[in-house]
N, C-alpha and C positions, 0 to 999 in steps of 0.2 A: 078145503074151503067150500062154504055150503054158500053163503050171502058175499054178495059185493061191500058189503063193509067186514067180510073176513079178509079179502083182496089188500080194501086200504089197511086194515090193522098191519095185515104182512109187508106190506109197503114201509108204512110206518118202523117196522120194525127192523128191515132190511137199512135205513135209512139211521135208525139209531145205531146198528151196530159199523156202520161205513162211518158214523162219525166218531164214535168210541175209536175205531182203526187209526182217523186224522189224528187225533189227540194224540196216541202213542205212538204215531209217527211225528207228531209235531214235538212230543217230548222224548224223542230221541230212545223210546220202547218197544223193546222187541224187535229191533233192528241189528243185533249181534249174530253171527250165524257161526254155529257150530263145524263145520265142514264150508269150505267156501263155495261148494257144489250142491251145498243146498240151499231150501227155501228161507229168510229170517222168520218171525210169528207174525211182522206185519204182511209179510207175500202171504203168506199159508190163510191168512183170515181174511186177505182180499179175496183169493182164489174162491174160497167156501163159502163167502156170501154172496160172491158171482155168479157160481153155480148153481146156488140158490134161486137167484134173479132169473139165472136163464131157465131152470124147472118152472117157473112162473111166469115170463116170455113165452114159453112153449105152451103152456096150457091157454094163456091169453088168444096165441096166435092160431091155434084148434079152434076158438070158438067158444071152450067152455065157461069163461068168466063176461061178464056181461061187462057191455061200453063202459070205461070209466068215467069217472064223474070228472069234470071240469079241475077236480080239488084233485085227485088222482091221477091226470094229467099232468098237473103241476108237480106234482110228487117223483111221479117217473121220469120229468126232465129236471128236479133236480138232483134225482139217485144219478144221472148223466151225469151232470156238473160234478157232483160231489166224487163221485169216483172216479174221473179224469184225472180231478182236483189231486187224490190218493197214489193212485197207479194203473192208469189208461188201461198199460198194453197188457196186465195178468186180469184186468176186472175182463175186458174182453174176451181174452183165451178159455177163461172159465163158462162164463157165459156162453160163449158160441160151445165149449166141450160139452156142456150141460145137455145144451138141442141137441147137439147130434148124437150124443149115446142115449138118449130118449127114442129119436126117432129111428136108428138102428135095431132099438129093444122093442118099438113099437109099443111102448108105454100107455097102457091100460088106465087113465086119468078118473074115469067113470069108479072105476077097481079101485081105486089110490083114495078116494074120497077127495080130489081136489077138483072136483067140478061142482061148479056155480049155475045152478039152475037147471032147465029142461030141454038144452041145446042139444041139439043131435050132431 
């Protein structure tokens, strides 16, 4: 992410695919599990756009993306709503697993290309 309107695209984006999730959770998709021990495809595509969000949390909370915009705000409280909305407790687990094997690996974000600006 170079620009704060690379931030809101990925928000955006983040945001279409939690609603695509709703949908095939609301039409009864992806919800079959092969093993009863495992994940269905809707947990498996909560979890990995979680962790996505939380890769994107973490870089926010370093410093390297600049203030969001008022519209970006709005956005990231309703990626909140919307994936409560989905499944609270795996949007969470991913997200918080995201932070922390980031900050365990001591994630190079400079290195990664997903820094926003000239933040130290």
């Amino acid at each position: 992410m170079k620009t704060a309107l690379d931030a809101f695209h990925f928000l955006c984006l983040v945001e279409g695919k939690l609603m695509s999730i709703r949908a095939c959770q609301r039409l009864g998709l992806g919800l079959e599990r092969e093993d009863p021990t495992e994940l269905n495809d809707v947990e498996n595509a909560v979890i990995n756009t979680g962790e996505a969000f939380g890769g994107f949390l973490l870089v926010m909370q370093y410093g390297y993306i600049s203030t969001l915009s008022a519209n970006g705000q709005a956005l990231m409280a309703h990626l909140d709503t919307l994936s409560a909305d989905i499944h609270a407790s795996y949007w969470a687990q991913a997200r918080g697993a995201r932070q922390a094997r980031c900050r365990s690996r001591h994630c190079d974000w400079r290195a990664r290309g997903l820094v926003i600006g000239t933040t130290a």
